[in-house]
FILOGU-873087 format. One line per 2 residues: their letters; for each residue x negated, y, z negated of N, C-alpha, C, O, CB. Coordinates in nm, 4 decimals. Atoms other than C-alpha are relative to their C-alpha. Glycine has a CB too. Layout:
N
A> X Y Z X Y Z X Y Z X Y Z X Y Z | ... $
//
This chain:
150
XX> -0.0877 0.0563 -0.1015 0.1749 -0.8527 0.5598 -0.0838 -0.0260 0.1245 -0.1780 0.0497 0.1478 0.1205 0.0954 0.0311 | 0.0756 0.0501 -0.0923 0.0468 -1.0454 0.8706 0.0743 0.0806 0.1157 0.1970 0.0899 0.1175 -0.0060 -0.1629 0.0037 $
XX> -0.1044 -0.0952 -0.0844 0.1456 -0.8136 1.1641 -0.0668 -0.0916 0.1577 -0.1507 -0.1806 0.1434 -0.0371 0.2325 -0.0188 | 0.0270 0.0734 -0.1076 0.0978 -0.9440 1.5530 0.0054 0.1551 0.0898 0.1090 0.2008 0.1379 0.1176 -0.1430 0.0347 $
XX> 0.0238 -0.1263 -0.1366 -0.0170 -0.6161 1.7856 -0.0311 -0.0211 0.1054 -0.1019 -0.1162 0.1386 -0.0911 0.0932 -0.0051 | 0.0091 0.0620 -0.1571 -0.0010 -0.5972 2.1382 0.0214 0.1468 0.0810 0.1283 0.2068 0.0705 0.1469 -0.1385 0.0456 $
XX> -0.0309 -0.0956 -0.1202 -0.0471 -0.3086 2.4116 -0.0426 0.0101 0.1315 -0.1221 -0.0721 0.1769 -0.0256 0.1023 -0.0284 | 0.0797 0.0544 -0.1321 -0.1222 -0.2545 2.7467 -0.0594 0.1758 0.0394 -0.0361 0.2776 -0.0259 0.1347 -0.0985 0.1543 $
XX> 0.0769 -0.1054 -0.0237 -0.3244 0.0153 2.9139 0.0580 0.1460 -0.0943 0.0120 0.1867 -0.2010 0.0030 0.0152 0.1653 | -0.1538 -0.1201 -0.0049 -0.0334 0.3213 2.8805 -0.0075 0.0404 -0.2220 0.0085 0.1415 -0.2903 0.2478 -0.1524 0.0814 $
XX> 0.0075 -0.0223 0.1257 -0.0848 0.2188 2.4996 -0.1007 0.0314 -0.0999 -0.0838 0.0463 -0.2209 0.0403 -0.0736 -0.0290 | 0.1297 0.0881 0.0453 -0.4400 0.1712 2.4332 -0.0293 0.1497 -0.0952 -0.0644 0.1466 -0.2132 -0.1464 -0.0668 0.1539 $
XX> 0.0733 -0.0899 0.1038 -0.5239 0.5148 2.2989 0.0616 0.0608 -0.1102 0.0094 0.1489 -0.1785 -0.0539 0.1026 0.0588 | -0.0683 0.0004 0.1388 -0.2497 0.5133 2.0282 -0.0395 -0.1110 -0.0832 -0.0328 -0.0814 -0.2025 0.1496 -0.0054 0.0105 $
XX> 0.0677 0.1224 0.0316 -0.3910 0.1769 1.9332 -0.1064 0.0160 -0.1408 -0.0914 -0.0264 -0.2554 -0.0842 -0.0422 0.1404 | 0.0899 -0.0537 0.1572 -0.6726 0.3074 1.6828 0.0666 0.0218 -0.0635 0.0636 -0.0496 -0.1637 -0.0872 0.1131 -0.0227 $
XX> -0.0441 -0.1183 0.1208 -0.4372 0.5723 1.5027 0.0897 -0.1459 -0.0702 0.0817 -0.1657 -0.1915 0.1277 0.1911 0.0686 | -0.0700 0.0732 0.0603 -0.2008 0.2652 1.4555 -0.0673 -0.1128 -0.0799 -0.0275 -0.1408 -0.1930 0.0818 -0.0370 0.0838 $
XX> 0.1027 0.0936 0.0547 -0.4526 0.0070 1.3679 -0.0419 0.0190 -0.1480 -0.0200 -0.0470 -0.2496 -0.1224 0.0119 0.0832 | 0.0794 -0.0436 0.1037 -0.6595 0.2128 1.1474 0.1429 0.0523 -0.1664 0.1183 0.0801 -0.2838 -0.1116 0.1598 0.0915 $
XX> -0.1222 -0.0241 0.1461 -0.2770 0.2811 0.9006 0.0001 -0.1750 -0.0071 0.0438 -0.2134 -0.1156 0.2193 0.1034 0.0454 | -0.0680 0.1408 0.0600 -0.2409 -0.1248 0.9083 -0.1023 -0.0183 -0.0741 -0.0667 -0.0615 -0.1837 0.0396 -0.1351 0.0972 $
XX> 0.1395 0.0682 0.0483 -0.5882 -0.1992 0.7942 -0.0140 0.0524 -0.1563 -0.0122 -0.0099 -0.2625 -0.1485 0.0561 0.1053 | -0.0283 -0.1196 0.1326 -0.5898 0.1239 0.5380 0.1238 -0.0753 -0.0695 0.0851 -0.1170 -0.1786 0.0558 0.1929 0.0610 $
XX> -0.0871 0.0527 0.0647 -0.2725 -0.0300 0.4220 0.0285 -0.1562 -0.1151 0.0990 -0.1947 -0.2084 0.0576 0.0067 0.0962 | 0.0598 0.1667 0.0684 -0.4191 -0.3981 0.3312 0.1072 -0.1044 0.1376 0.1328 -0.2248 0.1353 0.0834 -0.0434 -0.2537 $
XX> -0.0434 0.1407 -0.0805 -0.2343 -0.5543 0.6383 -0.0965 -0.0309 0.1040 -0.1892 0.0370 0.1482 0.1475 0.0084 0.0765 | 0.1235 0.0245 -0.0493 -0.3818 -0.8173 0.8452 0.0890 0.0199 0.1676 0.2037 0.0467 0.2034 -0.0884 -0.1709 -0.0610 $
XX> -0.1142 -0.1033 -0.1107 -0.3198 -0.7276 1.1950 -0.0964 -0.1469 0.0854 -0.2102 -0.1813 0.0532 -0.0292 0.2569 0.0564 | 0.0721 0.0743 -0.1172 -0.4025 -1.0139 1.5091 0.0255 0.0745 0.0904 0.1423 0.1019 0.1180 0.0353 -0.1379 0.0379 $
XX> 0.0217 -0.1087 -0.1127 -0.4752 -0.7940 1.7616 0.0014 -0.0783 0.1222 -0.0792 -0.1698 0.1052 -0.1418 0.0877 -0.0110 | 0.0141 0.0792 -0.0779 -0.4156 -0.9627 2.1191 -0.0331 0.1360 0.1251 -0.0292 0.1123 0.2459 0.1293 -0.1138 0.0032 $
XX> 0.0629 -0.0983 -0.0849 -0.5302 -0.6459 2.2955 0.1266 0.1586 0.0649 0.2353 0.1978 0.0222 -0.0630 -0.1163 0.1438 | 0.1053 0.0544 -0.1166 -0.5543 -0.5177 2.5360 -0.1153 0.1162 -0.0932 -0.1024 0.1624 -0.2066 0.0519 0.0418 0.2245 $
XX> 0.1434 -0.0665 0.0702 -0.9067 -0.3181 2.4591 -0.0741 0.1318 0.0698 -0.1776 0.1916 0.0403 -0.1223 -0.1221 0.0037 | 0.0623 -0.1556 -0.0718 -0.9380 -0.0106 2.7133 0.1204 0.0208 0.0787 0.2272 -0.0379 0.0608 -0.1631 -0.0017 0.1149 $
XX> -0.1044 -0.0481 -0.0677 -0.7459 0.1737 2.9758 0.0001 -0.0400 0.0884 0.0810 0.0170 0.1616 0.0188 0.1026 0.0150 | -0.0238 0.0678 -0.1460 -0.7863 -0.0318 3.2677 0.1379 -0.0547 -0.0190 0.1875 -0.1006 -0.1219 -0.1151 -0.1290 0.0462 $
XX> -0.1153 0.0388 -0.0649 -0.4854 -0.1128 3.4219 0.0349 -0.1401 0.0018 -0.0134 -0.1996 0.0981 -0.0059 0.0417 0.1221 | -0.0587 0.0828 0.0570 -0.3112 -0.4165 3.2762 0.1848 -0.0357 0.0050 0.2520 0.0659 0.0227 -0.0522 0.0355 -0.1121 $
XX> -0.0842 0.0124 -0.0197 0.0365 -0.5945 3.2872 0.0560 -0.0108 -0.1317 0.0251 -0.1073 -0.2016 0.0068 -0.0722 0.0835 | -0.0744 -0.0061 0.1307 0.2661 -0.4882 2.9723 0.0779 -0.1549 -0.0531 0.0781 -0.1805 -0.1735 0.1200 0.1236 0.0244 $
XX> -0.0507 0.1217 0.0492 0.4583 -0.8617 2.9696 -0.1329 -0.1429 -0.0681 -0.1329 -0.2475 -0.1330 0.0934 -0.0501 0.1453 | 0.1312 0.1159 0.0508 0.1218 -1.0496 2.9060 0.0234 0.0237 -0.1494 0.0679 -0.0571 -0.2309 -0.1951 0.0425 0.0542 $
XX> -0.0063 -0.0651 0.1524 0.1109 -0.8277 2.5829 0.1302 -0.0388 -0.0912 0.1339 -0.1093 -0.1920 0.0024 0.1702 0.0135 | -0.1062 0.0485 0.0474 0.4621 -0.8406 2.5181 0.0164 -0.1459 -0.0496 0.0319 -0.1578 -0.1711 0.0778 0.0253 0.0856 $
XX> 0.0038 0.1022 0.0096 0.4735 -1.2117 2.5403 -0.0791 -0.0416 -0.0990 -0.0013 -0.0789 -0.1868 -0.0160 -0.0378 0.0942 | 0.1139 0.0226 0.1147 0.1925 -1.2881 2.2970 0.0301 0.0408 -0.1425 0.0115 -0.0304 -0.2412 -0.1269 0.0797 0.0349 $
XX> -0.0583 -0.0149 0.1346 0.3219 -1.1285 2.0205 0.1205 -0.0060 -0.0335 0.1635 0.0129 -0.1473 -0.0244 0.0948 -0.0458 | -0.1691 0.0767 0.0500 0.6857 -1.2428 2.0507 -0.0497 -0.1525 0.0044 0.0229 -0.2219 -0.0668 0.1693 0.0286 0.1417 $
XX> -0.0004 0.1549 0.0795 0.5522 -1.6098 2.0270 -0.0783 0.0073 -0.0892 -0.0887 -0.1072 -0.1334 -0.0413 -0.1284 0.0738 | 0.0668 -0.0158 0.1074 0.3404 -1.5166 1.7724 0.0903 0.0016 -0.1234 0.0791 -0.0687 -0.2238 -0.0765 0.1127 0.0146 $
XX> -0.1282 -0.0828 0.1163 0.6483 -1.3411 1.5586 0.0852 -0.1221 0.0057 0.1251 -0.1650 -0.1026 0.1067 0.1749 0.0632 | -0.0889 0.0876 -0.0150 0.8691 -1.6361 1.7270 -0.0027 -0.1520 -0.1175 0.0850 -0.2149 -0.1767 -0.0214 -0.0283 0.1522 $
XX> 0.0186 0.0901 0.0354 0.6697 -1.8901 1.5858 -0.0662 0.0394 -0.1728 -0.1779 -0.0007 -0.2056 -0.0734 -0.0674 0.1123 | 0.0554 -0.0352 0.1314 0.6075 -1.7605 1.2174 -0.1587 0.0567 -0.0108 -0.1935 0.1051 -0.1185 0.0132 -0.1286 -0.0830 $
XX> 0.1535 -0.0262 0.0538 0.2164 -1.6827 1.2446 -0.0302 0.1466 -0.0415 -0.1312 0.1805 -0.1032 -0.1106 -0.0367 0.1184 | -0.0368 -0.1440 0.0516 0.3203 -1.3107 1.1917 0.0857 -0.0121 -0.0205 0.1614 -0.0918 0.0348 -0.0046 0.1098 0.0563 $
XX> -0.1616 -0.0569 0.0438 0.6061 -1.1572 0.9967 0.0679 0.0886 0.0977 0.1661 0.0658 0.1683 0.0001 0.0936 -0.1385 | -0.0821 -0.0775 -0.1335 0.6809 -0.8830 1.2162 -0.1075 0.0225 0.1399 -0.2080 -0.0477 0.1291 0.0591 0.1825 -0.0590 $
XX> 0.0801 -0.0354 -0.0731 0.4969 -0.7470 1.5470 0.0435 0.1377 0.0349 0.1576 0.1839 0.0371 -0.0175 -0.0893 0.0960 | -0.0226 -0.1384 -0.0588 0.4159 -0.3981 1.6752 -0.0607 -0.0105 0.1763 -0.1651 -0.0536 0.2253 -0.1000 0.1283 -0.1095 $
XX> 0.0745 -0.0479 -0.1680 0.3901 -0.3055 2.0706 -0.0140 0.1344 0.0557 0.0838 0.2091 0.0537 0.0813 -0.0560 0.1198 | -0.0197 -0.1149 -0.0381 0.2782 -0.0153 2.2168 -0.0311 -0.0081 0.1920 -0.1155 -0.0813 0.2438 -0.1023 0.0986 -0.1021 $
XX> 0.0028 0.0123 -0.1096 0.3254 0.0473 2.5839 0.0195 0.1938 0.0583 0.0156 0.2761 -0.0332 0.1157 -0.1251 0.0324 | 0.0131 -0.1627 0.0017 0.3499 0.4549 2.7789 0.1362 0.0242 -0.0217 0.1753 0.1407 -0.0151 -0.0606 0.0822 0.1418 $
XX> -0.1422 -0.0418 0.0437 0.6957 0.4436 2.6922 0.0910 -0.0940 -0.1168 0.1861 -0.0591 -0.1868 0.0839 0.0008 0.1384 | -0.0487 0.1225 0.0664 0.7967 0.1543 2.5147 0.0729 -0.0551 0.0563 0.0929 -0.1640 0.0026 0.0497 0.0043 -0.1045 $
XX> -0.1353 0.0631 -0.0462 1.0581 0.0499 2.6981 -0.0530 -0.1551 0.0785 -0.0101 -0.2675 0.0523 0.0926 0.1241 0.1255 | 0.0062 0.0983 -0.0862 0.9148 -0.1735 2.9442 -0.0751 -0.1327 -0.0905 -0.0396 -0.2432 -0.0495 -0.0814 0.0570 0.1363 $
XX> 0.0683 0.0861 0.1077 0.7159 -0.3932 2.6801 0.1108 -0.0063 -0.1073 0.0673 -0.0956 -0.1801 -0.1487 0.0667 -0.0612 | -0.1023 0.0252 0.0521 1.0188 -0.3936 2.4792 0.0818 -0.0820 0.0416 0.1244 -0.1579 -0.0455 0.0448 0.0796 -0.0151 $
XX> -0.1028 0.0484 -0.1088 1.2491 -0.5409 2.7483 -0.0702 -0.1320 0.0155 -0.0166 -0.2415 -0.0020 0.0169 0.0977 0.1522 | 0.0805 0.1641 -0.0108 0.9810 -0.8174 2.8070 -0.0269 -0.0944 -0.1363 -0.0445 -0.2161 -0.1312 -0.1673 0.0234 0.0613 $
XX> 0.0239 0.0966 0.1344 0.9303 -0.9383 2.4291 0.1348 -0.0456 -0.0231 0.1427 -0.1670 -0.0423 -0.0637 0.0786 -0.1460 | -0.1109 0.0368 -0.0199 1.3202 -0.9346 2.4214 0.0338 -0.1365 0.0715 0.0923 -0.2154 -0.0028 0.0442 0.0951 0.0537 $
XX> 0.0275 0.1225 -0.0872 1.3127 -1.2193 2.6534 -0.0244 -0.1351 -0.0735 0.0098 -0.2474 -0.0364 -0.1235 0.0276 0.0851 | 0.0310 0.1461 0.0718 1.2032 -1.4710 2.4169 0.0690 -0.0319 -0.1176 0.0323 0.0333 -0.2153 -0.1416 -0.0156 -0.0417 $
XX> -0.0890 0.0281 0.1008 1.4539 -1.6155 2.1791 -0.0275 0.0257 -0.1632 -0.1272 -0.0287 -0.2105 0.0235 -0.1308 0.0222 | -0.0007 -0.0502 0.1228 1.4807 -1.4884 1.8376 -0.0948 0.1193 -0.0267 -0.1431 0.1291 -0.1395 -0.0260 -0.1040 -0.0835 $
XX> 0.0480 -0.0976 -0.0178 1.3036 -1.1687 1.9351 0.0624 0.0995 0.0026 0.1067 0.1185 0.1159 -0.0521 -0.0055 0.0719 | -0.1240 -0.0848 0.0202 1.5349 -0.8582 1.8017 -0.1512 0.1483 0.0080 -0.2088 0.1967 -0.0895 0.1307 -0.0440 -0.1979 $
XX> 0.1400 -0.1036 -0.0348 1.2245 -0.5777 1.9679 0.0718 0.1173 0.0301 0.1384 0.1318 0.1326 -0.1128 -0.0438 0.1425 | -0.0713 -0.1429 -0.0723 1.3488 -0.2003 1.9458 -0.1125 0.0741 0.0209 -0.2050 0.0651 -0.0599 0.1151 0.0973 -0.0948 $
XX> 0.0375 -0.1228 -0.0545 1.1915 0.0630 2.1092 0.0664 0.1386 -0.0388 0.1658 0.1989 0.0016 0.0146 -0.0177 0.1297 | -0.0107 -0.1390 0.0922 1.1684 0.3661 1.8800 -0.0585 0.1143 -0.0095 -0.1741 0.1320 -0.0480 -0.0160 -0.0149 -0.1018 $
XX> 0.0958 -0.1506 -0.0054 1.1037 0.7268 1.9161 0.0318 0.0856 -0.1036 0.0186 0.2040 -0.0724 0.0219 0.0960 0.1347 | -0.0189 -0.0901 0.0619 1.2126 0.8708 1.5757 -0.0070 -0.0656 -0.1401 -0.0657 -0.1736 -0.1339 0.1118 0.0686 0.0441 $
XX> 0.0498 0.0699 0.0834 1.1936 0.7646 1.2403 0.1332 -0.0332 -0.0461 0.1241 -0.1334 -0.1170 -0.1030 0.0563 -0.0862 | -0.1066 0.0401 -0.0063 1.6039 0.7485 1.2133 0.0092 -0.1653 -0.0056 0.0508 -0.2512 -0.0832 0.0483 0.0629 0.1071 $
XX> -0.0867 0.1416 -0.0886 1.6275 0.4503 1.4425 -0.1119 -0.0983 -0.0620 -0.0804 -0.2138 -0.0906 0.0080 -0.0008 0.2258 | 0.1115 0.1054 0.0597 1.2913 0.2875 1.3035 0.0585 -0.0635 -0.1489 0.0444 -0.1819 -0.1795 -0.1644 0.0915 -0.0306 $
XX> -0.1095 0.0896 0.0890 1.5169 0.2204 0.9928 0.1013 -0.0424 0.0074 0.1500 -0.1376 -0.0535 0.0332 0.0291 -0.0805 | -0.1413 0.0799 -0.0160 1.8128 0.1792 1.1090 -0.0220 -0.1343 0.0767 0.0638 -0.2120 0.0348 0.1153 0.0925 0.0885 $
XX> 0.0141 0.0915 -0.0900 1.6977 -0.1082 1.3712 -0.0718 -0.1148 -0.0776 -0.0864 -0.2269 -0.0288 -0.0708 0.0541 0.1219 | 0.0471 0.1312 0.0808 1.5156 -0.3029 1.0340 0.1089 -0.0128 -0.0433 0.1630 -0.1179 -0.0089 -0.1127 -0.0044 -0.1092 $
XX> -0.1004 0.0149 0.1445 1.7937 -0.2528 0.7702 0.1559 -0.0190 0.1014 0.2657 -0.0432 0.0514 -0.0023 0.1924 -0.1394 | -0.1677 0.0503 -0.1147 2.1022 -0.3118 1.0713 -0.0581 -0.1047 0.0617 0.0012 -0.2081 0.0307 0.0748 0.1272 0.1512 $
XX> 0.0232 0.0921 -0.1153 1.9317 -0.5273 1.3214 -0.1089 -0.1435 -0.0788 -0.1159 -0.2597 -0.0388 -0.0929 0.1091 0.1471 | 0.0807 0.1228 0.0182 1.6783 -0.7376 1.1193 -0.0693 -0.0085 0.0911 -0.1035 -0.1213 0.1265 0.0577 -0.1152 -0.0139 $
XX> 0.1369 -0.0104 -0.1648 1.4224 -0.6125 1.4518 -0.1275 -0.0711 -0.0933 -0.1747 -0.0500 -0.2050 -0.0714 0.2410 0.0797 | 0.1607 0.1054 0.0535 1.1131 -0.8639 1.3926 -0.1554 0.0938 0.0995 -0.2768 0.1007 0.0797 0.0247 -0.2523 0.0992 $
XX> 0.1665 -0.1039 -0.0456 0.8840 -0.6120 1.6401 0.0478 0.1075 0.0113 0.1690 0.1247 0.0250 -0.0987 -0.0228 0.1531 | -0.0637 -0.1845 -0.0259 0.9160 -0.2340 1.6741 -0.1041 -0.0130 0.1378 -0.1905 -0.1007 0.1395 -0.0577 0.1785 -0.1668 $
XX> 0.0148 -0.0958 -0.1461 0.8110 -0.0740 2.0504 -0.0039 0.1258 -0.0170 0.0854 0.1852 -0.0773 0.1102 -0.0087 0.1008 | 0.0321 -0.1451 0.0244 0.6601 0.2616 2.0649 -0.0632 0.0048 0.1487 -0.1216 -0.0859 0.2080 -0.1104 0.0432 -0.1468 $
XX> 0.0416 -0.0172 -0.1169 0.5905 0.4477 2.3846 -0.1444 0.1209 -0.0421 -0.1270 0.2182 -0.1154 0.1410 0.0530 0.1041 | 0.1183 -0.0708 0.0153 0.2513 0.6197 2.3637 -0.0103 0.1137 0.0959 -0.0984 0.1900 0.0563 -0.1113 -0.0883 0.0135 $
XX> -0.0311 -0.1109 -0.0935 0.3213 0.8810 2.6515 0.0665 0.0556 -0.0650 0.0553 0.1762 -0.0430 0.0540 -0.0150 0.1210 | -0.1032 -0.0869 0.0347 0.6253 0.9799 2.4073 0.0327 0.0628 -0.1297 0.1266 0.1322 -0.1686 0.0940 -0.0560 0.0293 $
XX> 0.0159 -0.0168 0.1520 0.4935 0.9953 2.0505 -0.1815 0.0492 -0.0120 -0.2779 0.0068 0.0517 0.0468 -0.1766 -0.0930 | 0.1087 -0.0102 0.0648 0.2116 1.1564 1.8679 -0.0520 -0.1113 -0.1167 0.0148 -0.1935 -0.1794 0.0153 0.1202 -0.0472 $
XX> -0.0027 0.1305 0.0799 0.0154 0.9441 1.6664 0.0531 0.0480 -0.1830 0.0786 -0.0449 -0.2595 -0.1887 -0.0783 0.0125 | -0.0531 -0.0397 0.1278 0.1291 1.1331 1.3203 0.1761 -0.0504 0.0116 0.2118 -0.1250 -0.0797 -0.0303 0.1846 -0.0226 $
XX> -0.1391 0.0932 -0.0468 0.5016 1.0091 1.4348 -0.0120 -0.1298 0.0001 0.0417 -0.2033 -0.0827 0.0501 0.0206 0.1382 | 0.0181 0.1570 0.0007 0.3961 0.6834 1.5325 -0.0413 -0.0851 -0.1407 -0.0186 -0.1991 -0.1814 -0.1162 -0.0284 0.1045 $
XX> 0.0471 0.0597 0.1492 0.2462 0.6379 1.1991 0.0707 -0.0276 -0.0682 0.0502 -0.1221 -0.1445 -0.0647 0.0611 -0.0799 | -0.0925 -0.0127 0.1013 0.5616 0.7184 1.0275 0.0832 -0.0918 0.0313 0.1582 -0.1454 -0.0503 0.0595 0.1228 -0.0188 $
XX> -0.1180 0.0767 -0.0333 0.7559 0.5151 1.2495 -0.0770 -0.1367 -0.0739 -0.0313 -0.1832 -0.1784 0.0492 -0.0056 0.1874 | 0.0294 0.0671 0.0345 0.5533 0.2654 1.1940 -0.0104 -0.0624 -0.1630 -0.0043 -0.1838 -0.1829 -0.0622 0.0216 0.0618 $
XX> -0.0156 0.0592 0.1118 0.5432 0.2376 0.8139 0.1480 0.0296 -0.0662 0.1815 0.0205 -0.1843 -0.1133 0.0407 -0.0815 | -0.1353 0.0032 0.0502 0.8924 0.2968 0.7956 0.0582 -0.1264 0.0317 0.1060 -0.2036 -0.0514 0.0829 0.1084 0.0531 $
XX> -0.0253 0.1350 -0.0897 0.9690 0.0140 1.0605 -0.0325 -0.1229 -0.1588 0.0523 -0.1852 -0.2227 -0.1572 -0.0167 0.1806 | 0.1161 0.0927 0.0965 0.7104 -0.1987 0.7904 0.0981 -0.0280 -0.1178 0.1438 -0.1376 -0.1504 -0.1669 0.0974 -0.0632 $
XX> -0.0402 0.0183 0.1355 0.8713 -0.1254 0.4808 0.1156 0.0033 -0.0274 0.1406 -0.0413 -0.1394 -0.0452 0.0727 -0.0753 | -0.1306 0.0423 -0.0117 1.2383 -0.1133 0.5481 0.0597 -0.1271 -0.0227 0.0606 -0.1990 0.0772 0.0276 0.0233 0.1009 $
XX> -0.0966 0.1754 0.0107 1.4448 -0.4639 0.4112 0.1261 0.0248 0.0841 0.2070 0.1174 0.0771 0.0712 -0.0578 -0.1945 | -0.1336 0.0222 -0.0377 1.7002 -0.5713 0.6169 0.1126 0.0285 -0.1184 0.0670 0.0179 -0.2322 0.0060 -0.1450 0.0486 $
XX> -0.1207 -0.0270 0.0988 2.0557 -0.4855 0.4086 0.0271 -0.1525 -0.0560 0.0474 -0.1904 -0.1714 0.1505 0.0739 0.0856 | -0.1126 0.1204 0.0796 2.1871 -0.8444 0.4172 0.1226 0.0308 0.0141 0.2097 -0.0526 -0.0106 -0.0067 -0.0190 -0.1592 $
XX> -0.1876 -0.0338 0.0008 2.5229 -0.6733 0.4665 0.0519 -0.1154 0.1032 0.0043 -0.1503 0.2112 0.0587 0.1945 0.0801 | -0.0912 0.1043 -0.0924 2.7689 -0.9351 0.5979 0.0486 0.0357 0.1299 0.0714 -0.0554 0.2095 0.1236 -0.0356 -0.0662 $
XX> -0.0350 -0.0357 -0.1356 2.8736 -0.7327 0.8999 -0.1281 0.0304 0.0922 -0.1257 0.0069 0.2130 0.0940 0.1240 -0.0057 | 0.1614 0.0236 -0.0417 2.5035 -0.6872 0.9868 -0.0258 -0.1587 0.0526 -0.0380 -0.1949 0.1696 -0.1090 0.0291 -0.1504 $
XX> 0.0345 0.1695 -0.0063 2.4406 -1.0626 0.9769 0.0575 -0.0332 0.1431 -0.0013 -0.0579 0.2484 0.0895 -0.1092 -0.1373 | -0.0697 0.0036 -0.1541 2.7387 -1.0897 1.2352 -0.0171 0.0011 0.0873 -0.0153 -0.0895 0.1707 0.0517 0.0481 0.0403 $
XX> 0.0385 -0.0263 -0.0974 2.6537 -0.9235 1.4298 -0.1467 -0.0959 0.0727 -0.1496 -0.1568 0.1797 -0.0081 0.1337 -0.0281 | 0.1489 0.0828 -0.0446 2.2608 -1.0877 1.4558 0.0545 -0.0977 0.0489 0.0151 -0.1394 0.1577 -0.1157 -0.0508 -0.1122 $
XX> -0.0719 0.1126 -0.0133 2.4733 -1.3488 1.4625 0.0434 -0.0615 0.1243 0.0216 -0.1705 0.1771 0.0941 0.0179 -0.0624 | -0.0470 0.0341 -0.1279 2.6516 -1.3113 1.7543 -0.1214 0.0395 0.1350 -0.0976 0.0440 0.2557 0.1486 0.0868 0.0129 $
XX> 0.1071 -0.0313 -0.1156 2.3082 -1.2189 1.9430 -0.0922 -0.1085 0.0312 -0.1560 -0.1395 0.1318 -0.0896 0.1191 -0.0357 | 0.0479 0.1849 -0.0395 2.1831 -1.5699 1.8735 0.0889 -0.0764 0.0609 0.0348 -0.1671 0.1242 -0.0273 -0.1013 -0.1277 $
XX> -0.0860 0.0780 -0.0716 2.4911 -1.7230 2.0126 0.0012 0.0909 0.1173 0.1177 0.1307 0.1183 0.1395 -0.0353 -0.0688 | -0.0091 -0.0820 -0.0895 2.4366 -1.4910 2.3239 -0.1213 -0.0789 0.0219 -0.0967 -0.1816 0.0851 0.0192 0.1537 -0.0148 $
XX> 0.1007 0.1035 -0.0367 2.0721 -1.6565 2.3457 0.0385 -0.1132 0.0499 0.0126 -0.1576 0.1618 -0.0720 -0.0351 -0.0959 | 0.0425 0.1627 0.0226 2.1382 -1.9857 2.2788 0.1444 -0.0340 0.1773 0.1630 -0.1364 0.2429 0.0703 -0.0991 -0.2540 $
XX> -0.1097 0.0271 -0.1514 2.4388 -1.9463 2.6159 -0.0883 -0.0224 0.0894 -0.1030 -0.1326 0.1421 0.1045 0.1318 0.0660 | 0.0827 -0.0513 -0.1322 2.1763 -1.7808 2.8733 -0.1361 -0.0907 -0.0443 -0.1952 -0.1292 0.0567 -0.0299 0.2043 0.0147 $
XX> 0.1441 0.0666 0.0575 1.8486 -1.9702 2.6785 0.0001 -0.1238 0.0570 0.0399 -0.2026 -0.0287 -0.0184 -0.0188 -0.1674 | -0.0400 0.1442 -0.0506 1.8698 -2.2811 2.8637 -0.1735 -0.0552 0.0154 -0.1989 -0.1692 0.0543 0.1131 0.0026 0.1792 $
//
């Protein structure tokens, strides 16, 4: 699977542990950075791998930021971007197999990387259900875009 990664400082030193499970795994990963701990703006990151994911050149994308939240909130932003921010391995399936989420968000201040790992290949390998009230719902989050998306 073609994955689209993206973090900013806050994330950088969960970055290996996550890397080194996509690679080990056989996925190909476009890495858009960032590449150390200098002090960096999380929406650059964000942004880059929601038009990446937006525009098909990855299947899904992963972001890591010191909490996730705020790099979550910014990939959100770009239409057909369903980005949760996950701290357990619960919600990392429930948010593929309910929501059809195209990037997962992990906060690196709030996870070890043995967690993150799990979230992460759970996130990965989870199918959406397809359930008809699922759909709906997605449903009604694209007609919520396509109002405010101007």
């Amino acid at each position: 699977m073609k994955i689209a990664f993206g973090c900013d400082h806050g994330g950088f030193l969960l970055k290996k542990e996550v890397l080194d499970y996509l690679k080990k795994n056989g996925h190909e990963v476009i890495d858009f950075g960032t590449n150390d701990e200098k002090s960096v703006d999380y929406p650059t990151y964000a942004l880059a791998v929601a038009e990446c994911v937006k525009d098909k050149k990855a299947e899904l994308g992963i972001l890591i930021c010191g909490t996730g939240i705020g790099i979550s909130v910014s990939a959100n932003k770009v239409p057909g971007i369903r980005c949760a921010a996950v701290a357990d391995t619960f919600t990392a399936h429930a948010t593929r197999e309910h929501n059809n989420s195209n990037i997962l968000a992990m906060g690196a201040r709030t996870l070890g990387p043995g967690l993150a790992v799990d979230i992460v290949d759970i996130f990965l390998n989870t199918p959406f259900s397809g359930d008809e009230r699922h759909q709906r719902r997605i449903d009604k989050i694209t007609e919520i875009e396509k109002k405010y998306c101007k």
